[in-house]
C-alpha positions as CSV (number, residue, x, y, z in Angstrom):
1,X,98.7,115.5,91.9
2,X,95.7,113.3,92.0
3,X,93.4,113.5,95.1
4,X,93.5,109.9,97.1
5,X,90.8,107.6,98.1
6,X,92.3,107.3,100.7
7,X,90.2,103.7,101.1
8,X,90.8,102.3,97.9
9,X,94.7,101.7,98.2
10,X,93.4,99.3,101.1
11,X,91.1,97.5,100.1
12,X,93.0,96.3,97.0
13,X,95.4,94.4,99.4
14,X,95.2,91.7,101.7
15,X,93.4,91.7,104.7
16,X,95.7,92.3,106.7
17,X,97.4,95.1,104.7
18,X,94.5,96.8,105.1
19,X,95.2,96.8,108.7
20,X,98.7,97.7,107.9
21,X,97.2,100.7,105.7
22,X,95.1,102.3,108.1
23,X,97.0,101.9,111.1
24,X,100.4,103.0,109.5
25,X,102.1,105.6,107.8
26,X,101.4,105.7,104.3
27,X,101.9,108.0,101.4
28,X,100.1,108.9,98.3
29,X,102.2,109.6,95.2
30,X,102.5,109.8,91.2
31,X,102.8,106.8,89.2
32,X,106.8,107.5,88.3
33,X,107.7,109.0,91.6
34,X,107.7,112.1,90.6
35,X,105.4,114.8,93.0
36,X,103.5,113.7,96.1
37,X,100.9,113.6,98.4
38,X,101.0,111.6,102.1
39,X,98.8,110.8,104.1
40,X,100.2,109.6,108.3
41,X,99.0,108.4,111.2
42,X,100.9,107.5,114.3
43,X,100.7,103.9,115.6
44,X,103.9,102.8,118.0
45,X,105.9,99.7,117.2
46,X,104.3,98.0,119.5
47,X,100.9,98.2,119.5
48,X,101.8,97.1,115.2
49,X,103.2,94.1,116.0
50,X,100.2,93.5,118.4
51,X,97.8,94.3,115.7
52,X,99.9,92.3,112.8
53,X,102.4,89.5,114.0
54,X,99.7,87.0,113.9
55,X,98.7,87.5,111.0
56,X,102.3,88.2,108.8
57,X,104.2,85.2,110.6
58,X,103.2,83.0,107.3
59,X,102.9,85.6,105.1
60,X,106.8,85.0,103.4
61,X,107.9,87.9,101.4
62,X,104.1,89.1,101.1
63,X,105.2,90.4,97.4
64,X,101.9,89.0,95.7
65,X,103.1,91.2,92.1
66,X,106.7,90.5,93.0
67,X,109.0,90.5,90.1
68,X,112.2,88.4,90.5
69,X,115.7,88.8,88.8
70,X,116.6,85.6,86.5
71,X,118.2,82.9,87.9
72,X,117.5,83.4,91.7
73,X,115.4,80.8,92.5
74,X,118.2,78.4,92.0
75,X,120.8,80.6,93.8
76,X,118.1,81.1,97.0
77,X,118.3,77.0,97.6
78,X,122.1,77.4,97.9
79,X,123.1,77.2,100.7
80,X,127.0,78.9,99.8
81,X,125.4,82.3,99.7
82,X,123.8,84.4,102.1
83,X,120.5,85.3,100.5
84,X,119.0,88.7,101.3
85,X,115.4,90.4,100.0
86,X,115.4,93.8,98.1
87,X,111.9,95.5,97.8
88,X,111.3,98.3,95.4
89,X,108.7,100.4,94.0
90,X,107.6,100.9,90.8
91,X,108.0,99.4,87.4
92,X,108.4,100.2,83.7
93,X,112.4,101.4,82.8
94,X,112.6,101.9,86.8
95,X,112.0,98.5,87.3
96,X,114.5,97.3,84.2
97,X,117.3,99.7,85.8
98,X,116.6,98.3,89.5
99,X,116.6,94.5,88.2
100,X,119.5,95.2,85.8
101,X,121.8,96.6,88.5
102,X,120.8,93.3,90.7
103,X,121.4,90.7,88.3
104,X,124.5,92.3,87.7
105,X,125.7,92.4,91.0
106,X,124.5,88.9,91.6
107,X,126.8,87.6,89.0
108,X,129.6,89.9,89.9
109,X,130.2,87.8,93.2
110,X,129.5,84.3,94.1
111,X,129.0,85.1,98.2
112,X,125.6,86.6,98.2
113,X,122.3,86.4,96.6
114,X,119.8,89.5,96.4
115,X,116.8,88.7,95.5
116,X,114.2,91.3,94.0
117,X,110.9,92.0,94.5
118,X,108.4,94.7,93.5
119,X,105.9,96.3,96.0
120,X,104.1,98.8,93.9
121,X,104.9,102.1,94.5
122,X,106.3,103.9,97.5
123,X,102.9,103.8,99.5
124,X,102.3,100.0,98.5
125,X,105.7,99.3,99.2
126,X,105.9,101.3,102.8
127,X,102.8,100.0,103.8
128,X,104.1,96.1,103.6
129,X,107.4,97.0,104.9
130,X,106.0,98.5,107.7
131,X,104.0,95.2,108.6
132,X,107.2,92.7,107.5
133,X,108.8,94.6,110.3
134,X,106.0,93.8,112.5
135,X,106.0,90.2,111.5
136,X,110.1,89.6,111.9
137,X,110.6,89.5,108.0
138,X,111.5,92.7,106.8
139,X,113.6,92.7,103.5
140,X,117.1,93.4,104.6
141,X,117.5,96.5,102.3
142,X,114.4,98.4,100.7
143,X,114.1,102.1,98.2
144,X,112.7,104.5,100.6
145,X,111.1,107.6,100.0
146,X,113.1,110.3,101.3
147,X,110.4,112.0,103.4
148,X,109.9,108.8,104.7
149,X,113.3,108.7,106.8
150,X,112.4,110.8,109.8
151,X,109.1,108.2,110.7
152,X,110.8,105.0,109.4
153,X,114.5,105.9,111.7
154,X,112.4,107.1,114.4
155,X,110.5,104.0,115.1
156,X,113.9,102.1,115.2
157,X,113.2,100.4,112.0
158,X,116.4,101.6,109.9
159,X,120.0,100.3,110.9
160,X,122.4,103.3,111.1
161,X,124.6,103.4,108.3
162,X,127.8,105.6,110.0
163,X,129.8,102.6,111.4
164,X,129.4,100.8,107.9
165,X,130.6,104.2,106.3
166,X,133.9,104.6,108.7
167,X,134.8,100.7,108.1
168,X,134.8,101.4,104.4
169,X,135.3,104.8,103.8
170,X,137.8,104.8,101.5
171,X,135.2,102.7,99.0
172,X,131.9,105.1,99.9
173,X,133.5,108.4,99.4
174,X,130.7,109.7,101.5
175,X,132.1,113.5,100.3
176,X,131.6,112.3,96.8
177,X,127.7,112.2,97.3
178,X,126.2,115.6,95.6
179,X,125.5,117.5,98.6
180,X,121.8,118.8,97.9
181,X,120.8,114.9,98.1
182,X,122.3,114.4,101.1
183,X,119.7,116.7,103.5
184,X,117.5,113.6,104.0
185,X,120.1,111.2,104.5
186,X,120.3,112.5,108.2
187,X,118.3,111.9,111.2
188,X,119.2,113.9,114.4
189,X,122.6,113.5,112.8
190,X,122.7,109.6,112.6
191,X,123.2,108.5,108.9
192,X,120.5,106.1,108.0
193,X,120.4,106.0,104.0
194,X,122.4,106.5,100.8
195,X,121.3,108.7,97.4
196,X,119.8,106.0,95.7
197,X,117.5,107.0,92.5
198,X,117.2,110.9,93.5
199,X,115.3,113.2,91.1
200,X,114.2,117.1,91.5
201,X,110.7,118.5,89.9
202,X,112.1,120.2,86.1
203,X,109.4,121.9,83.6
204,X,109.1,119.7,80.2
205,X,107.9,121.6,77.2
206,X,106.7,121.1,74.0
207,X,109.0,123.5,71.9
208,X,107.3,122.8,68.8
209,X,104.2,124.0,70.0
210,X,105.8,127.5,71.1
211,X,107.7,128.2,68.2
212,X,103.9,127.8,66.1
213,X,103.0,130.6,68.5
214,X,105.8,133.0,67.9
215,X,106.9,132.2,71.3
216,X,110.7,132.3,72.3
217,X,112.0,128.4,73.2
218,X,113.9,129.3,76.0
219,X,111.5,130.7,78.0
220,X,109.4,130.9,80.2
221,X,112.2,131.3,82.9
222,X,109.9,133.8,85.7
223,X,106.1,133.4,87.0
224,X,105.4,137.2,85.2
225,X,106.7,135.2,81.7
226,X,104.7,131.7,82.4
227,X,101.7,133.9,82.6
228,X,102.3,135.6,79.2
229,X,103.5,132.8,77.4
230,X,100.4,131.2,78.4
231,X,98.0,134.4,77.6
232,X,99.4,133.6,74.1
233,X,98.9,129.9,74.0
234,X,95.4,130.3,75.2
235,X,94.6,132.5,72.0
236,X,95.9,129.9,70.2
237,X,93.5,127.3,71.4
238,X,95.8,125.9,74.1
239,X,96.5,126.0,77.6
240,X,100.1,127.0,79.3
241,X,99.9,124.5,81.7
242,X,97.9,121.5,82.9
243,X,98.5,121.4,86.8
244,X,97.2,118.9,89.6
245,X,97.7,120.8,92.7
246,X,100.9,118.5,94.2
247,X,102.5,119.2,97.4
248,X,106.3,118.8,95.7
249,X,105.0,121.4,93.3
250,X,104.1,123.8,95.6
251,X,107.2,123.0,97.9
252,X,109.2,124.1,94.7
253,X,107.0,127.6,94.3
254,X,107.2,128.1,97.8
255,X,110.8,127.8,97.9
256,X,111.0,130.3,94.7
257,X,109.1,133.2,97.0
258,X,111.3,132.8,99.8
259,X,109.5,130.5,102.3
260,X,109.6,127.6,104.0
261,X,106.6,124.7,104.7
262,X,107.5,124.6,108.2
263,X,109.5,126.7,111.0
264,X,112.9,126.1,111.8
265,X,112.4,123.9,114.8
266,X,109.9,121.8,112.4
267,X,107.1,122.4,115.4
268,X,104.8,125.3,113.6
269,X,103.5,125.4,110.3
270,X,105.2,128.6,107.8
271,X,103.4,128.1,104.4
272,X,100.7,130.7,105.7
273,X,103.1,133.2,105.0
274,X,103.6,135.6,102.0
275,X,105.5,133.2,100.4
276,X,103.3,130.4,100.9
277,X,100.2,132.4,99.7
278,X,101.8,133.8,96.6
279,X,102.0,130.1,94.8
280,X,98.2,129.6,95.8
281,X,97.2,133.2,94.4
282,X,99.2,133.0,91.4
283,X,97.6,129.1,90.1
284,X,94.1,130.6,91.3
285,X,94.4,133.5,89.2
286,X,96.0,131.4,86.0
287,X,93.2,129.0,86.5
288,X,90.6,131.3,86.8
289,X,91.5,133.0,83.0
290,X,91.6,129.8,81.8
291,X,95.3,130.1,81.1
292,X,96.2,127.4,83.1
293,X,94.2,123.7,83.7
294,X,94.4,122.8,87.5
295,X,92.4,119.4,87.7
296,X,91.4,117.2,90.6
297,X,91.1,113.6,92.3
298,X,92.6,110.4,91.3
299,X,93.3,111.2,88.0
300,X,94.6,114.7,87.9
301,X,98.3,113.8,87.2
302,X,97.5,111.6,84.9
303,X,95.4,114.0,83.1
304,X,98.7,116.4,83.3
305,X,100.7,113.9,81.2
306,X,97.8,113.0,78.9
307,X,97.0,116.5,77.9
308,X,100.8,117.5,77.6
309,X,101.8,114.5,75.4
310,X,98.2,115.3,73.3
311,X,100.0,119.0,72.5
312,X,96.9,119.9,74.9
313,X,99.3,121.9,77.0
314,X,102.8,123.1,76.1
315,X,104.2,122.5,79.6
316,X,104.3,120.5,82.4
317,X,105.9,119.8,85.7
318,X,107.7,116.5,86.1
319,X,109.9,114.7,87.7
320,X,113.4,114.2,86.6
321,X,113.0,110.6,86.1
322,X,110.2,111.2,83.6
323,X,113.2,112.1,80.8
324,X,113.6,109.0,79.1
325,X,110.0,108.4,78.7
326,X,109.0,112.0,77.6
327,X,111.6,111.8,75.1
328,X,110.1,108.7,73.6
329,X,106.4,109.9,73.8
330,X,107.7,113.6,71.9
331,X,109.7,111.5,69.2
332,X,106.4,109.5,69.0
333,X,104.1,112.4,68.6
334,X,106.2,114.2,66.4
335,X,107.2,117.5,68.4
336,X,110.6,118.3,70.0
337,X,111.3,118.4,73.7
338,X,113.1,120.9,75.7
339,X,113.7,120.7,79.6
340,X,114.4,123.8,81.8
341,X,114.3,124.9,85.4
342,X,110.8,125.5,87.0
343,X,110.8,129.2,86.3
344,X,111.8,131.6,89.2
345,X,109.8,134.3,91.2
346,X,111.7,135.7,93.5
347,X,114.6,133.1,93.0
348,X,114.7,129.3,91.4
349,X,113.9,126.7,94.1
350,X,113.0,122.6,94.0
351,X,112.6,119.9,96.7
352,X,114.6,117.5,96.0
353,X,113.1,113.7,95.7
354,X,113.1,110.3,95.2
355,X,114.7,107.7,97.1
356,X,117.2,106.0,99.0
357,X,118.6,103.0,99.9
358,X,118.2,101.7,103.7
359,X,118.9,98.8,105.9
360,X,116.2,97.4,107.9
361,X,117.4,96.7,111.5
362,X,116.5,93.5,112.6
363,X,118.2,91.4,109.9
364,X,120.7,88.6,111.2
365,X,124.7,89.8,111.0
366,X,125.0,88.1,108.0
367,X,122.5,89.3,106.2
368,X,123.6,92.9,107.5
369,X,126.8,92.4,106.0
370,X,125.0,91.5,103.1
371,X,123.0,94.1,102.5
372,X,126.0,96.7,102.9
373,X,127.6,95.3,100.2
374,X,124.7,95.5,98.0
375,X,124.1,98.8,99.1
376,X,127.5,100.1,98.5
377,X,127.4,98.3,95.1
378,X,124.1,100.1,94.3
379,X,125.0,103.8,94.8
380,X,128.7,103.3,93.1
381,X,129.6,105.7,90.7
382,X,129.3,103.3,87.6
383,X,125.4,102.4,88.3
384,X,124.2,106.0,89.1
385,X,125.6,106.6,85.9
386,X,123.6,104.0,84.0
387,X,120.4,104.3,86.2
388,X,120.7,107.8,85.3
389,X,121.4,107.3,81.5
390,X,118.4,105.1,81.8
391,X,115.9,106.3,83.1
392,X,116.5,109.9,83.8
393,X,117.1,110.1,87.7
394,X,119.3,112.4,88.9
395,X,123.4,111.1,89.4
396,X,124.2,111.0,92.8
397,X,127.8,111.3,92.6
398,X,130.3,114.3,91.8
399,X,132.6,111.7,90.0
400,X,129.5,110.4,88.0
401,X,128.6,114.2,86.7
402,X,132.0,114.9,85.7
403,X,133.2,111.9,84.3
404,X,133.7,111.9,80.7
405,X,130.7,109.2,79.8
406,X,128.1,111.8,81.2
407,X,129.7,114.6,79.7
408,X,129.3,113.1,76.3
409,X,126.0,111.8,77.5
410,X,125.2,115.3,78.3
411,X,125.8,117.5,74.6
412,X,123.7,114.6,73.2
413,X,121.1,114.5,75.0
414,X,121.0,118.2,77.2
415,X,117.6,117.4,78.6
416,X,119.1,115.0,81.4
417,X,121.9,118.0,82.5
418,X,119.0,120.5,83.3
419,X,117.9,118.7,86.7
420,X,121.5,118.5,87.6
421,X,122.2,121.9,87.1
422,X,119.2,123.0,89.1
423,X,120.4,121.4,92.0
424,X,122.4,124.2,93.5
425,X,118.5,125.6,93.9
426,X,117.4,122.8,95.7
427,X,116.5,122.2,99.8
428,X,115.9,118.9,101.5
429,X,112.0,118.0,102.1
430,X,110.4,118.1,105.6
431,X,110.9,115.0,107.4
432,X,109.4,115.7,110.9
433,X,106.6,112.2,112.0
434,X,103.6,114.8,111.1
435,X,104.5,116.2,107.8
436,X,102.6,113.5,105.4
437,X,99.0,114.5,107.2
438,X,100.0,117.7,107.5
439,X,100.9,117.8,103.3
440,X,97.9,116.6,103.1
441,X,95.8,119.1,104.8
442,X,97.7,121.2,102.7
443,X,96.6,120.3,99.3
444,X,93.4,120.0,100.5
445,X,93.1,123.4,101.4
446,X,94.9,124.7,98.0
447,X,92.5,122.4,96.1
448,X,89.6,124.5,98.0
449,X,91.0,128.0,97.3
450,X,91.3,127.2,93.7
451,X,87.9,125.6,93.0
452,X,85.7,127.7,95.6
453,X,85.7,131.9,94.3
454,X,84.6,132.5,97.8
455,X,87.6,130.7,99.5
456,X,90.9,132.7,99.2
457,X,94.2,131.6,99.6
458,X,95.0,133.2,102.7
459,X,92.2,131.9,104.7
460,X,92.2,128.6,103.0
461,X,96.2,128.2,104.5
462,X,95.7,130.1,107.8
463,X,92.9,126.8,108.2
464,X,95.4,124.1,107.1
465,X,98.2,125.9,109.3
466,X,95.8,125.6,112.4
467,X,95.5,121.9,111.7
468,X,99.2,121.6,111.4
469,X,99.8,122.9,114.6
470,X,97.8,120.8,116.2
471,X,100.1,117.8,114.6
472,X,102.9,119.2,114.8
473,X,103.3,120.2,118.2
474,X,102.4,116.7,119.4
């Protein structure tokens, strides 16, 4: 994924998101939500509000780019409904399935109003929910990262869902959620968010371009036949992959050889391991025969996409919830478009990813009751369907996956079902207060063993791990 500045994020907001953006925890990630980067540091509740509440108690909704659904202007001024804020992140079909699915349940009901604003993506939109707490006007409900849970419950800004779920447990079907997306729902065993738009990292490839190279469509399904399908390509003018080095990437490999990021107790790093160095070893090698393209900095997942939609590449890794789009750019470019699990090394293994849907904790009863209802209207069966048909992100629900519509949806288009099947691979991400500087470090020290011959992997991660520890044992 592209390296940060970590500065410029900042400066493109108010003043006093700035303040929000330096102080707080923040994250780094794709354009569509796909991989990521984070970037943390600690501040307590407190000394936020000290910093902020000045400043935010005029600052309304703060959604300068806000988008709204139609019609709620009116509706807000009523005052027959109780009227609640929904931020998001990020735009394009996203942002059409998110305002859809709110229009829709504004007109399904006449006793509240949700109103929906965009925030940018999941740092923008952390960041200003972060410093609406501060200020005493968080939105009631908000998407949130699913990393994100751990430092958002633990600061006592999320409302604990489990009494909400027993009152109406016969409508959640809690056991219905897929249980791979439920890992980071949890927080010391308190429930604090529902599977929302979920996705898992899938590899995308350009199946016209393999079959011009004599090269069999349904692979490359190992490491040992990425590296050969990709010796090929390269003779052919072309590169196997083009790679930024992205921490939900490398979670993915990491998990294929093994490993785990951190040790059980979540207070030492483990990616310094065998199975952590193996992912940095293999890229560093691929990269250095030029079989593979591993760039750098801001733009480096963009230049994944570009060079992978230019026939540059044949493959790429991508988030779930890039289907619909890559579909359209391969009917538009003229090749055909095959999706398939990341390919195994010792075993398959993804991260899983995405967001969820939480409940901010200081919203009036009301509004608390209002926000459930949204919430549970959000994650139903019949809306992960169509968020899913939509835009590609995973369905949350065992109903949804089997029921007929998606089975249909699924022998037409097979390039959704892949990511759904690879979920029996997949392991909740690390959620412990340290792990976005930590991720960090992380890529900045992968970054260094693949550019620098004199760096190798193993002494590039036994650095980073010595920084973690530090963080993580606080």
């Amino acid at each position: 994924m592209e390296k940060p500045d970590l500065l410029r994020p900042a400066l493109s907001l108010p003043l006093v998101f700035q303040v929000s953006f330096l102080l707080l925890p923040g994250r780094f990630y794709n354009k569509k939500g796909g991989g990521m980067t984070v970037f943390k540091k600690k501040l307590t509740a407190l000394t936020l509000a000290a910093f902020m509440a000045a400043s935010l108690a005029g600052c309304g909704s703060g959604g300068g780019d806000s988008a709204t659904v139609e019609g709620q202007a009116e509706a807000a001024g009523s005052s027959k409904k109780v009227v609640i804020k929904y931020w998001y992140a990020y735009g394009d079909k996203i942002e059409e399935a998110k305002l859809h699915m709110v229009k829709t349940f504004n007109e399904s009901q006449d006793k509240y109003e949700v109103v929906a604003e965009h925030q940018g993506n999941y740092d923008d939109l952390h960041a200003k929910v972060q410093a609406a707490f501060a200020a005493g006007n968080a939105p009631a409900v908000t998407d949130l990262e699913i990393a994100s849970t751990g430092v958002f419950a633990n600061s006592g800004m999320l409302e604990e869902l489990t009494p909400y779920v027993e009152k109406d447990k016969d409508q959640v079907k809690l056991d219905d959620f897929i249980p791979g997306l439920m890992g980071n729902a949890y927080v010391n065993g308190k429930l604090y968010g529902l599977p929302f738009m979920r996705s898992t990292p899938i590899m995308y490839k350009n199946v016209t371009m393999l079959k011009e190279a004599g090269l069999d469509p349904a692979g490359p399904k190992t490491w040992e036949e990425l590296e050969q399908y990709s010796k090929v390509l390269k003779d052919k003018g072309k590169f196997g992959m083009t790679l930024p080095v992205d921490i939900w990437y490398y979670e993915a490999l990491v998990a294929q050889s093994g490993g785990h990021m951190l040790s059980e107790d979540g207070k030492q790093a483990a990616f310094n391991d065998a199975a952590g160095v193996a992912p940095v070893e293999f890229w560093k090698k691929l990269s250095g025969e030029g079989l593979i393209k591993m760039p750098v900095g801001d733009e480096a997942g963009a230049t994944a996409n570009k060079d992978w939609a230019n026939q540059i590449s044949a493959f790429k890794f991508n988030s779930t919830a890039g289907v619909a789009e890559s579909l359209e750019i391969a009917k538009g470019n003229g090749f055909e478009l095959q999706t398939a699990f990341m390919p195994a090394n010792k075993d398959y293994g993804v991260p899983t990813g995405g967001c969820q849907l939480v409940m901010t904790s200081k919203s009036k009863p009301e509004e608390k009751e209002a926000a459930w209802e949204f919430i549970k209207w959000m994650t139903s069966k019949e809306n992960t369907i169509y968020q899913h048909k939509h835009v590609g992100y995973l369905p949350t629900r065992t109903s949804a996956v089997e029921s007929e519509e998606l089975q249909e949806h699924f022998k037409q288009y097979p390039q959704y079902k892949v990511a759904v099947d690879q979920l029996q691979y997949a392991r909740p991400r690390p959620m412990e207060n340290a792990y976005p500087e930590v991720a960090k470090i992380l890529r900045d020290a992968i970054e260094k063993a693949i550019i620098d011959p004199k760096t190798s992997p193993q002494d590039a991660l036994n650095q980073a791990a010595e920084k973690a520890n530090k963080l993580l044992g606080k």
